[in-house]
N, C-alpha and C positions, 0 to 999 in steps of 0.2 A: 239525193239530188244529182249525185253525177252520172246515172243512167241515162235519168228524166236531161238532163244536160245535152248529153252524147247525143240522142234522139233529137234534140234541139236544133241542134251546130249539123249534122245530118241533114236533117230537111232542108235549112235554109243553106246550106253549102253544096249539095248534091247538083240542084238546079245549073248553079256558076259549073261547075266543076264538069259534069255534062257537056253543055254549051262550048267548055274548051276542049272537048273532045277525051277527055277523060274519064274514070272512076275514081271513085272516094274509096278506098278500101277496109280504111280502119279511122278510127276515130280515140283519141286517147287525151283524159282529162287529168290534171294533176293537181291538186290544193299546195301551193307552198304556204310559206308564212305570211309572205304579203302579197301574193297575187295568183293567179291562175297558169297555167302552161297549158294551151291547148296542142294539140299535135296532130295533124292531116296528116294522112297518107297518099297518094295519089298514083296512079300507072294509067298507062296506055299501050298500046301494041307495040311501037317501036322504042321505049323508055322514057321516062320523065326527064326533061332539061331544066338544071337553074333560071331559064329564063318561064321555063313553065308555073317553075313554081312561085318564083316572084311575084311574077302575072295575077294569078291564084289567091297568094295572101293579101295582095291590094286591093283586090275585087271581095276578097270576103271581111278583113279587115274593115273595112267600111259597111261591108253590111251588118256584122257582129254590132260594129258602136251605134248603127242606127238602132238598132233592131233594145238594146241594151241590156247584152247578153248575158252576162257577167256582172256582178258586182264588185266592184274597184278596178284596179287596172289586169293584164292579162299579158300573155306572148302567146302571140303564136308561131307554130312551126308549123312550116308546108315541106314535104319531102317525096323523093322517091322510098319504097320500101324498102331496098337492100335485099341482100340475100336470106337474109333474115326473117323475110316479109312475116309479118304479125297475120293469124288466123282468125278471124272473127266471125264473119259472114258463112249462112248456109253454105252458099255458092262456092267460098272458098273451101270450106270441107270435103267436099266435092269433086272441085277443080283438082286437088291435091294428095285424092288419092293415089296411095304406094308411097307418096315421098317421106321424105323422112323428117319428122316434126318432135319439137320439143312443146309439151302441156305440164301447166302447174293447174293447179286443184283447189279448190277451197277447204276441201276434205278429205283425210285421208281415200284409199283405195286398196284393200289389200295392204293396209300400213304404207302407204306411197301418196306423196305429194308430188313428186315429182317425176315426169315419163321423157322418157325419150326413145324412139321407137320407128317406126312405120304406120302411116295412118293407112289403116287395110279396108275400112269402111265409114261410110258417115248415113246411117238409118233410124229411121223412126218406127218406136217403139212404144205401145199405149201411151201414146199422145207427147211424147219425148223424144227429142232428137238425142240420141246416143253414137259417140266414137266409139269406132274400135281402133284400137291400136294393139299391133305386135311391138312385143321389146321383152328382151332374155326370156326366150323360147314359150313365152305367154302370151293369152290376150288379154284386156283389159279393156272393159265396157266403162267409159264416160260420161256422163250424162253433160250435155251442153253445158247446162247452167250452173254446173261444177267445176266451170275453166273459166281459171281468172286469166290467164294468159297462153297462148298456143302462138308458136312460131316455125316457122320452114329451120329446118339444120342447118343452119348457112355450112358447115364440112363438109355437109354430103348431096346439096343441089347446087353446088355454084354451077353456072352453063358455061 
């Protein structure tokens, strides 16, 4: 369900989120015990403002309880990404070649669940989007669908 979720909250949050002049970057869902945690991302050219994001979760808050997205109650969080920024999007693979990024795995790799590295490519390969990433003097071929989580190195991209 939390794909099928993510894709949900996507669609109907992209349109708002657009319109103020921004991108949705990443989308993050969490099950607690008694409620949901949604978590927006959002940028634009000159940086996300607290009045931006406010803005944001009012306008989508209301759409999420129309729409009745969730089961029982939920939070959401609207954000700037940080230096940290989360990886998800082709586009972002892309954008962020050479930099230096942290991917966890669903499965091992060469015994590694965990990389930290240089993202030196992002190509498709019989019908697969594949990372390459450098780290300790190797590459290491990723398969997309094998990354539960990928993020920018906030140590080594702060601007």
């Amino acid at each position: 369900m939390n794909s099928e979720l993510k894709e949900e909250i996507r669609r109907l949050a992209e349109p708002v989120i657009e319109t103020e002049g921004m991108e949705l970057i990443h989308v993050e869902c969490v099950k607690m015990r008694t409620r949901w945690i949604i978590r927006l991302y959002l940028d634009k050219e000159n940086g996300v403002t607290l009045d931006d994001c406010s803005n944001v979760s009012n306008q989508l808050g209301d759409i999420f309880d129309v729409h009745d997205l969730l089961p029982g109650s939920y939070t959401l969080e609207v954000s700037s990404p940080g230096f940290d920024r989360p990886i998800s999007r082709d586009t972002d693979f892309v954008k962020f070649k050479n930099a230096r990024v942290n991917i966890k795995t669903g499965v091992k790799i060469d015994g590694v669940k965990n990389f930290h590295g240089v993202l030196s490519d992002y190509i498709e390969e019989n019908g697969e989007k594949v990372v390459l990433l450098k780290a300790a003097g190797k590459t290491y071929r990723i398969l997309k669908k094998d990354i539960i989580k990928a993020n920018l190195d906030d140590k080594y991209n702060q601007k």
